[in-house]
C-alpha positions in Angstrom: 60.4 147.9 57.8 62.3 149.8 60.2 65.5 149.5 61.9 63.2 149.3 64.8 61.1 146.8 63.6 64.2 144.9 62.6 65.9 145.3 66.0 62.4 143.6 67.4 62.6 141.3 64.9 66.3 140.2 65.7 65.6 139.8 69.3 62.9 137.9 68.8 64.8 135.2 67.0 68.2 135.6 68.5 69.5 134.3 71.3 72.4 135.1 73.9 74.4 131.9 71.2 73.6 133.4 68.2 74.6 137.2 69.0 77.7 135.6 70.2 78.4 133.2 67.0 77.8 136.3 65.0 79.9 138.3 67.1 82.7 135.8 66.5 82.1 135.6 62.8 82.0 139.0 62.4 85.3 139.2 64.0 86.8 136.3 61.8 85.8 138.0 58.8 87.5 141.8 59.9 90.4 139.1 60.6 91.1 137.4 57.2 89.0 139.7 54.9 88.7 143.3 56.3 87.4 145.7 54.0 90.2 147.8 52.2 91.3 151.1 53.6 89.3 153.7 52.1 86.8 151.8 50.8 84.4 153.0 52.9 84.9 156.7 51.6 85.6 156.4 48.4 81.9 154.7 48.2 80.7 158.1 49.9 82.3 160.6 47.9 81.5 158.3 44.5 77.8 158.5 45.7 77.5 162.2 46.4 77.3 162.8 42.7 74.2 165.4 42.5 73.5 164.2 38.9 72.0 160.5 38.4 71.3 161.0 34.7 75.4 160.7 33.8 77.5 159.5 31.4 80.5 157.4 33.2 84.2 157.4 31.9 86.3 154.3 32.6 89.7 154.6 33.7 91.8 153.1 30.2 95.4 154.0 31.2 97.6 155.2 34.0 101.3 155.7 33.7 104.6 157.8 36.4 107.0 160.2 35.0 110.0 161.5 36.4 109.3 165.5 37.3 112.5 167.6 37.3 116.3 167.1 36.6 116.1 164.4 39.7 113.1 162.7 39.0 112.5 162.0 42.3 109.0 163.1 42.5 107.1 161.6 40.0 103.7 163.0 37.8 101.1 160.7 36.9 98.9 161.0 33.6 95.7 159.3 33.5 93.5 158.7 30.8 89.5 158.4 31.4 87.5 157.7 28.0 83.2 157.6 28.0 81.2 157.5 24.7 81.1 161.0 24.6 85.2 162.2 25.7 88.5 160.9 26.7 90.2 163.2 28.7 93.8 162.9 29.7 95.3 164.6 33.1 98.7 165.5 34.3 98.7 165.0 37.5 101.8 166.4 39.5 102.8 166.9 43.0 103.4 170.2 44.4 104.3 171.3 48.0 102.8 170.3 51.3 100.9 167.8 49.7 99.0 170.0 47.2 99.2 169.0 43.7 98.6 170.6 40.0 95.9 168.9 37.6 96.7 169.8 33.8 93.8 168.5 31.4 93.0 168.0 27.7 89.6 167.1 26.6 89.1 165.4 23.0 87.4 166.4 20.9 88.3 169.8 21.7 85.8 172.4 22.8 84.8 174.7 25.6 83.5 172.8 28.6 82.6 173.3 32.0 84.5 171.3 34.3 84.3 170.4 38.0 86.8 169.4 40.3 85.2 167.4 42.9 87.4 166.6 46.2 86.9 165.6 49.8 86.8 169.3 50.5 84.3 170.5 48.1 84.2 171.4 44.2 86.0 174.1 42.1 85.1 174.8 38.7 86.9 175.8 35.2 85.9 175.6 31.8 88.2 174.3 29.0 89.6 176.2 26.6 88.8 176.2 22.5 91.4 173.0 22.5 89.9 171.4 25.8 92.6 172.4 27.9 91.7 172.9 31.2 94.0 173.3 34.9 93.6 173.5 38.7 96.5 174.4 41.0 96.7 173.5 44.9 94.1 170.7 44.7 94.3 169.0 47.7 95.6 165.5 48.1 93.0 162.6 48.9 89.9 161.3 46.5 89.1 163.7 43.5 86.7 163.5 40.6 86.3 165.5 37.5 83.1 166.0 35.8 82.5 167.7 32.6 79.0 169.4 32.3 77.1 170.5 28.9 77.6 173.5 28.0 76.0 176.1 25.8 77.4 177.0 22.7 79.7 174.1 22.9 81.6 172.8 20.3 81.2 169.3 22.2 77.9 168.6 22.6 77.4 166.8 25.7 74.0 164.8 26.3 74.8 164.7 30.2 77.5 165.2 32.5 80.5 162.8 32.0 81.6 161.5 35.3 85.3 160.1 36.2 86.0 157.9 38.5 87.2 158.8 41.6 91.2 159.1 42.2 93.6 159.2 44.7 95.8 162.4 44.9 
């Protein structure tokens, strides 16, 4: 059906009352329950993924860390783990809201890995320990996904697919 059809259909069956009861549920609801900031996006960006055949790493731990003699900024380390990889990023703040990713990938190995962010992608590729890095990513929603790669020591079935965090 269309949303043609469906605006027929809903005129059909609605009156003047009912659009307005709806209205003023619909604003009740926005009222007590409105629907998290960002939520909205971060459902579009974790939907753009181009692969559907991927293996999805849960978020398993997130901690802060002082940077600097000050330690007044603060890096965060987060820990993703799938079937295949756990992969632990740094994750500290740089100027004008640009910030540095430092990754290791276990088990170690040469990987290709994508940086996916409201901007667009960049890619790297680990090193023979599964350290990877990206400077100046940009703050906002950003996802990592590690791709098989040929002559891999870590055989990946499919790509492994983070969730989606905010810089």
């Amino acid at each position: 059906m269309t949303d043609d059809n469906l605006d027929q259909l809903a005129a059909q069956l609605l009156d003047d009352a009912d659009v307005e009861l709806l209205t003023e549920l619909a604003r009740l609801y926005e009222l007590i329950d409105p629907v998290p900031e960002g939520l909205v996006e971060r459902i579009g960006f974790t939907l753009t993924l181009a692969d559907l055949e991927v293996e999805l790493a849960k978020l398993t731990m997130q901690t802060m860390e002082p940077v600097g003699a000050r330690g007044e900024e603060r890096a965060r380390t987060v820990t993703f783990s799938s079937e295949s990889l756990t992969v632990m990023v740094t994750i500290t703040p740089e100027d004008a809201g640009r910030f540095r990713i430092d990754g290791w990938v276990a088990p170690g190995g040469r990987l290709r890995v994508e940086l996916r962010t409201e901007d667009g992608s960049r890619e790297s590729t680990t090193d023979a320990d599964g350290r990877f890095e990206f400077g100046d990513a940009p703050g906002g929603l950003v996802q990592l996904v590690f791709h098989p790669t040929d002559g891999s020591e870590t055989p990946l079935q499919s790509p492994v697919v983070t969730p989606a965090v905010q810089l």
